[in-house]
C-alpha positions as MATLAB code, in Angstrom:
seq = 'XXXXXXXXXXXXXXXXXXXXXXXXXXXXXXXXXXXXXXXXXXXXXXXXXXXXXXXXXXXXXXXXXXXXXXXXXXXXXXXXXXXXXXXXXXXXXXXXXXXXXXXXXXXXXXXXXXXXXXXXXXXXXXXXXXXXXXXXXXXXXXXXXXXXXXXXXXXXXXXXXXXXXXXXXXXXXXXXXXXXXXXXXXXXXXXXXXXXXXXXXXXXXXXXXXXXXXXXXXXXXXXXXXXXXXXXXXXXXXXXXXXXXXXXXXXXXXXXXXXXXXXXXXXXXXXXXXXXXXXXXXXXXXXXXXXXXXXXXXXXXXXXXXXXXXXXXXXXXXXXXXXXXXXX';
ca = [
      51.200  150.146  169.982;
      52.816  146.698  170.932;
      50.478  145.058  168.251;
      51.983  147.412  165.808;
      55.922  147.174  166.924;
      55.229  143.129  166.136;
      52.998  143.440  162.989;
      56.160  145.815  161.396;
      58.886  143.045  163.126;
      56.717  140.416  161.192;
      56.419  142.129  158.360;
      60.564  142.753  158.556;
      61.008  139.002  158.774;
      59.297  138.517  155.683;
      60.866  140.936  153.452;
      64.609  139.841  154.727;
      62.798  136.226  153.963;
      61.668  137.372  150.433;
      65.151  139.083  150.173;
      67.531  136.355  150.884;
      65.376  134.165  148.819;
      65.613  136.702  145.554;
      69.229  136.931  146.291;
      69.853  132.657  146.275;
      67.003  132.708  143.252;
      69.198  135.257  141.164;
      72.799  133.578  141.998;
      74.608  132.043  139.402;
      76.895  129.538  138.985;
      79.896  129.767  136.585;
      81.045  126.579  135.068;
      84.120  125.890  133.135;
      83.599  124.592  129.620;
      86.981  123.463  127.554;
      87.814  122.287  123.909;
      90.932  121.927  121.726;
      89.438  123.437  118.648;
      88.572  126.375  117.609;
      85.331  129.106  117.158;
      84.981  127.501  113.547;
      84.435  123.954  114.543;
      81.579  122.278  114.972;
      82.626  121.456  118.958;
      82.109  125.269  119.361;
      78.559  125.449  117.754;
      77.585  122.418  120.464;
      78.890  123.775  123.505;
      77.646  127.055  122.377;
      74.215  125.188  122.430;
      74.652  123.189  125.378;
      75.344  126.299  127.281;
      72.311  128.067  125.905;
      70.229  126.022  126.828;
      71.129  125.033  130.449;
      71.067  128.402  130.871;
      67.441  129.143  129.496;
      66.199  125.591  130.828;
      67.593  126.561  134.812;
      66.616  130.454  134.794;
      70.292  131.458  134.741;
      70.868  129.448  137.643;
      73.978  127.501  135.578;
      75.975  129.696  133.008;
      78.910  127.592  130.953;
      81.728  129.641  129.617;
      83.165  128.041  126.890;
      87.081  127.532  126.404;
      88.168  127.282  123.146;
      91.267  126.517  121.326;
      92.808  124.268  124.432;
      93.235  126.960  126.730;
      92.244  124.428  129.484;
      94.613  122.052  128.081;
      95.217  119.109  125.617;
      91.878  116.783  125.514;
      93.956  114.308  127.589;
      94.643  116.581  130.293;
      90.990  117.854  130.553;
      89.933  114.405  131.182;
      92.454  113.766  133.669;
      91.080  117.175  135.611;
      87.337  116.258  135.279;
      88.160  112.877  136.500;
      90.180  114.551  139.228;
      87.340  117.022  140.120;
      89.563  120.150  138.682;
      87.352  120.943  135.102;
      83.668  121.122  134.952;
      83.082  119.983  131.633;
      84.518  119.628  127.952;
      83.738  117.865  125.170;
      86.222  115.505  124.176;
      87.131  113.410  120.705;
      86.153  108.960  121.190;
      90.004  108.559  121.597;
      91.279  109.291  124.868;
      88.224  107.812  127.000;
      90.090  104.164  126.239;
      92.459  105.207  128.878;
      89.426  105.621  131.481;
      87.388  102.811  129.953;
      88.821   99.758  128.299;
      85.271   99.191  126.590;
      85.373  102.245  125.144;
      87.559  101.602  122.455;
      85.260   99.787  120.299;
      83.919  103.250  119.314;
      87.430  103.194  117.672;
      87.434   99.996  115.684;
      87.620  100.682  111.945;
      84.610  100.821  109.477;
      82.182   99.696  112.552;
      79.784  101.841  111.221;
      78.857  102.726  107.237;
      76.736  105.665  108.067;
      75.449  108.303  110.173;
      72.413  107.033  110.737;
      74.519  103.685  111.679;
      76.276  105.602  114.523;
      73.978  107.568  115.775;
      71.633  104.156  116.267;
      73.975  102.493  118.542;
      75.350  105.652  119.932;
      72.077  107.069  121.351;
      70.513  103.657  121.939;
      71.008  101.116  124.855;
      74.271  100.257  123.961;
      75.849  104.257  123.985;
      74.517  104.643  126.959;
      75.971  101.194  128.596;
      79.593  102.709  127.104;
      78.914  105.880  128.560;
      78.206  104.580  132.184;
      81.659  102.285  132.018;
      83.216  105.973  132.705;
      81.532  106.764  135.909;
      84.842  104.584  137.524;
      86.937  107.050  136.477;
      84.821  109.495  138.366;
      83.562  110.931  134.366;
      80.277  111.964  133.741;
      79.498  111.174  129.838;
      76.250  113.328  129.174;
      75.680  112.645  125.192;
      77.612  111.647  121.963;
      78.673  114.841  120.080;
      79.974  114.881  116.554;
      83.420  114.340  115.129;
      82.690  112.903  112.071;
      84.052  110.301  109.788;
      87.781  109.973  109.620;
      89.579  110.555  106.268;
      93.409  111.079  105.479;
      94.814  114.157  103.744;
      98.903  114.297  103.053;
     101.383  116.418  101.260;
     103.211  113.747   98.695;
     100.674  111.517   96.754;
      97.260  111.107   96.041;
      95.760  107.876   97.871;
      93.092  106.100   95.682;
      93.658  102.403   97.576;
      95.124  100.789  100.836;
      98.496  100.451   99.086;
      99.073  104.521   98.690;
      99.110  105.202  101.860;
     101.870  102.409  102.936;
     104.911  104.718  103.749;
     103.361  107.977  104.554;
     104.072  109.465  108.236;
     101.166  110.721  109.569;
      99.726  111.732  112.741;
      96.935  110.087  114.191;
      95.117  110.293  117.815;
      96.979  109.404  120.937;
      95.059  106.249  121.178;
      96.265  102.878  120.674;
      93.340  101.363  118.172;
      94.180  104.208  115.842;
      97.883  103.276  115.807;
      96.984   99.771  115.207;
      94.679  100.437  112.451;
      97.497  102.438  110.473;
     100.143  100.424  111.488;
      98.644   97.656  109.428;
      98.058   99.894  106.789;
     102.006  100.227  106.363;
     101.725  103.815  108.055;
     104.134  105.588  109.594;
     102.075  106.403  112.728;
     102.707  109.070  115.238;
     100.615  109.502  118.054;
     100.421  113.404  118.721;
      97.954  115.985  120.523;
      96.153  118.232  118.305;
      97.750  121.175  119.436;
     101.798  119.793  118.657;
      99.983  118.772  115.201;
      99.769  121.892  113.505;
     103.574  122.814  114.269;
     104.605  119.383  113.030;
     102.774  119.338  109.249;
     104.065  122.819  109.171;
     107.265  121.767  109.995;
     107.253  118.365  107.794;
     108.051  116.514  110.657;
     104.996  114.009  109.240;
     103.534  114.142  106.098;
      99.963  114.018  106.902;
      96.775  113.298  109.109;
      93.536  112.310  109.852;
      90.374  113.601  110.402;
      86.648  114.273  109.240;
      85.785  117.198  106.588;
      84.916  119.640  109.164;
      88.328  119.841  110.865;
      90.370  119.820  107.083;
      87.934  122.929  106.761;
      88.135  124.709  110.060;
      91.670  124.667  110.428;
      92.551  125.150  106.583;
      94.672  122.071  105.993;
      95.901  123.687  102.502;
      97.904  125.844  104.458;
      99.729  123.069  106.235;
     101.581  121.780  103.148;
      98.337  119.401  102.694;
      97.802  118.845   99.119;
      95.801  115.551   98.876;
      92.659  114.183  100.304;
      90.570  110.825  100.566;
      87.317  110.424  101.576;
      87.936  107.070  102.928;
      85.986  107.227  106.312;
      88.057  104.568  108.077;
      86.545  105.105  111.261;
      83.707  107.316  112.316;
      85.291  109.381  115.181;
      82.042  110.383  117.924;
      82.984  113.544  120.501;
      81.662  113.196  124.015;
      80.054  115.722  125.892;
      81.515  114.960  129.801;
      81.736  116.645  132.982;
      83.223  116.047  136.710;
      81.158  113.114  137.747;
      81.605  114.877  141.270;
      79.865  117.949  139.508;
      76.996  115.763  138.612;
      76.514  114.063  141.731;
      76.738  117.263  143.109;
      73.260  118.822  141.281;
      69.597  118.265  141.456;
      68.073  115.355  140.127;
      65.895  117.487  138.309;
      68.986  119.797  137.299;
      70.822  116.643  136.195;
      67.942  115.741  133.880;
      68.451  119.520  132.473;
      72.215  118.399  131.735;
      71.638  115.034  130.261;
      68.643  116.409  128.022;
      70.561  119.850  126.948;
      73.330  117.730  125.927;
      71.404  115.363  124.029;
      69.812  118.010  122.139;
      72.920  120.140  121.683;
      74.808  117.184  119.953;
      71.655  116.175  117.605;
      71.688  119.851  116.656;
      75.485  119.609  115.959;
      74.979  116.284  113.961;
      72.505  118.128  111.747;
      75.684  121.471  111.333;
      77.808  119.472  110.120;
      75.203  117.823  107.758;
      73.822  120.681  106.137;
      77.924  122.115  106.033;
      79.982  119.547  104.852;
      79.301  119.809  100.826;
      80.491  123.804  100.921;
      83.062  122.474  103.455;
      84.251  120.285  100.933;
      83.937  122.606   98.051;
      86.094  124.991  100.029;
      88.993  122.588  100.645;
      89.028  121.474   96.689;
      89.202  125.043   95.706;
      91.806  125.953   97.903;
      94.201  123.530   95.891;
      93.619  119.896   97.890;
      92.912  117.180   95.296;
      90.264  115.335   96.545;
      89.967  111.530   95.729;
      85.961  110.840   96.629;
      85.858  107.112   95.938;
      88.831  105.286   97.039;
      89.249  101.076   96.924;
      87.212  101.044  100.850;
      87.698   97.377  100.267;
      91.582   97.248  100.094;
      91.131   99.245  103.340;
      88.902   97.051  105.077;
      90.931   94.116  104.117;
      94.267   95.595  105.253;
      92.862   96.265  108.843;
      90.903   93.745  109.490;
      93.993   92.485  111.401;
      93.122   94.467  113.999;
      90.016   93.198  114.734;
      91.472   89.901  115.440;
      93.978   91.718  117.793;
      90.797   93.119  120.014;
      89.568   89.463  120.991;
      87.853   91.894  124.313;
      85.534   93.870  122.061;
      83.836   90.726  120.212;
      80.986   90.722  122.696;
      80.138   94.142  121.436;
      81.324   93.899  117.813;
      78.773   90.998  117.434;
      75.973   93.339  119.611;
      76.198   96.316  117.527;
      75.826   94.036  114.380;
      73.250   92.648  115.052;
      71.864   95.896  116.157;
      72.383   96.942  112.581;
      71.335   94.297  110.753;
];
């Protein structure tokens, strides 16, 4: 009978073993997930992607809910809470890491790269990833370069075929200093403004005009912000950073972390190819919805007019003359 009474208080001990173990097995854990655009944009269909497949690749063990529309704040402030420990994750535009890393803003130079493939070369090769570590002193995690795309300017008062057109206008252009310089030597009118006062302010007229690539004219219907011209000038090609607490990181797993860094990697690659295969009808959209689009502008007048600003950012030489010769 004893032999019994301890075979069935074994036997107990193993199934509250097996039990507790199911129970830590099946526990999730929620993370936190912000952007400042919205379900249209190509941000969404990465994070949407990311999340997928953290989830799949650690049995459910890490779920992301995403954030949308800057419900979690301005990019900006996001950064400041990841860096703080407060946000889990976002995926933030090139500009704003300058404030957290000096080096990074020689993503923001203008015309460093003339094509995709040009970007993505230096972005997911030695030197990215060199940037990318530069933010782990601001306590940031930088997992992978996203998309943003290539920057071009639409207004409301003239078409811009050369460097000369768009002396005057007011526009608004990234809270970041490199962007103000660039435009300020163009002759702009440049106000520094978050995304989200943007909107308000071309609606308004309080400036005439912005910046960005073909996907975000698209997603947020720029004809309906008094925008009526367009051109494709790609003065700088603007990369989106997939980042997280780097307290969070440190916090997981090196095998988990690997999940992370590879999910990302792959989510922003399979953004890079959306906005590929969508920027054409993109572009057809915003021409039939009234925005004249000027496709091959003077780039030369541009590149001559900034070029100033190159000689202003003695600090990034070093990896101005890197990246060239990377690309050469």
């Amino acid at each position: 009978m004893k032999k019994l009474t301890k075979l069935f208080a074994m036997m107990l001990a193993v199934m509250m073993v097996c039990s507790i173990a199911a129970v830590s097995a099946s526990a999730e854990t929620t993370l936190q997930f912000g952007t400042t655009v919205n379900e249209q944009d190509s941000f969404q269909v990465a994070a949407e992607k990311f999340a997928e497949l953290v989830k799949e690749r650690t049995n459910g063990e890490y779920v992301i809910e995403i954030y949308p529309n800057g419900t979690l704040g301005g990019e900006a402030d996001m950064l400041e809470q990841m860096s703080m420990g407060m946000l889990d994750m976002g995926i933030i535009t090139a500009g704003p890491f300058v404030n957290y890393s000096a080096m990074m803003g020689v993503l923001d130079m203008p015309f460093l790269f003339a094509s995709n493939e040009e970007a993505y070369k230096i972005l997911d090769g030695d030197i990215g990833k060199e940037l990318l570590d530069t933010l782990e002193d601001a306590n940031l995690k930088g997992l992978a370069y996203a998309e943003r795309g290539f920057r071009n300017i639409t207004n409301s008062v003239k078409p811009v075929a050369n460097a000369a057109d768009v002396a005057g206008l007011k526009l608004r252009v990234m809270e970041n200093e490199i962007y103000t310089a660039t435009f300020k030597a163009l002759g702009v009118n440049a106000v520094p403004m978050n995304w989200q006062d943007t909107l308000t302010a071309l609606q308004q007229g309080t400036v005439e005009g912005q910046e960005n690539p073909i996907n975000v004219i698209w997603s947020y219907k720029m004809w309906e912000y008094n925008q009526k011209y367009c051109v494709l000038d790609r003065h700088s090609y603007s990369t989106a950073i997939i980042t997280m607490s780097l307290d969070l990181f440190n916090s997981l797993d090196e095998a988990t972390q690997e999940i992370f860094v590879n999910a990302a990697q792959e989510a922003a690659e399979y953004e890079r190819a959306w906005v590929a295969e969508k920027e054409a009808g993109q572009l057809q959209e915003i021409k039939d919805n009234g925005i004249e689009v000027i496709e091959n502008p003077d780039v030369n007048s541009f590149r001559e007019a900034v070029q100033v600003v190159y000689d202003a950012y003695p600090q990034y030489a070093d990896y101005i003359a890197r990246i060239q010769a990377e690309l050469a």
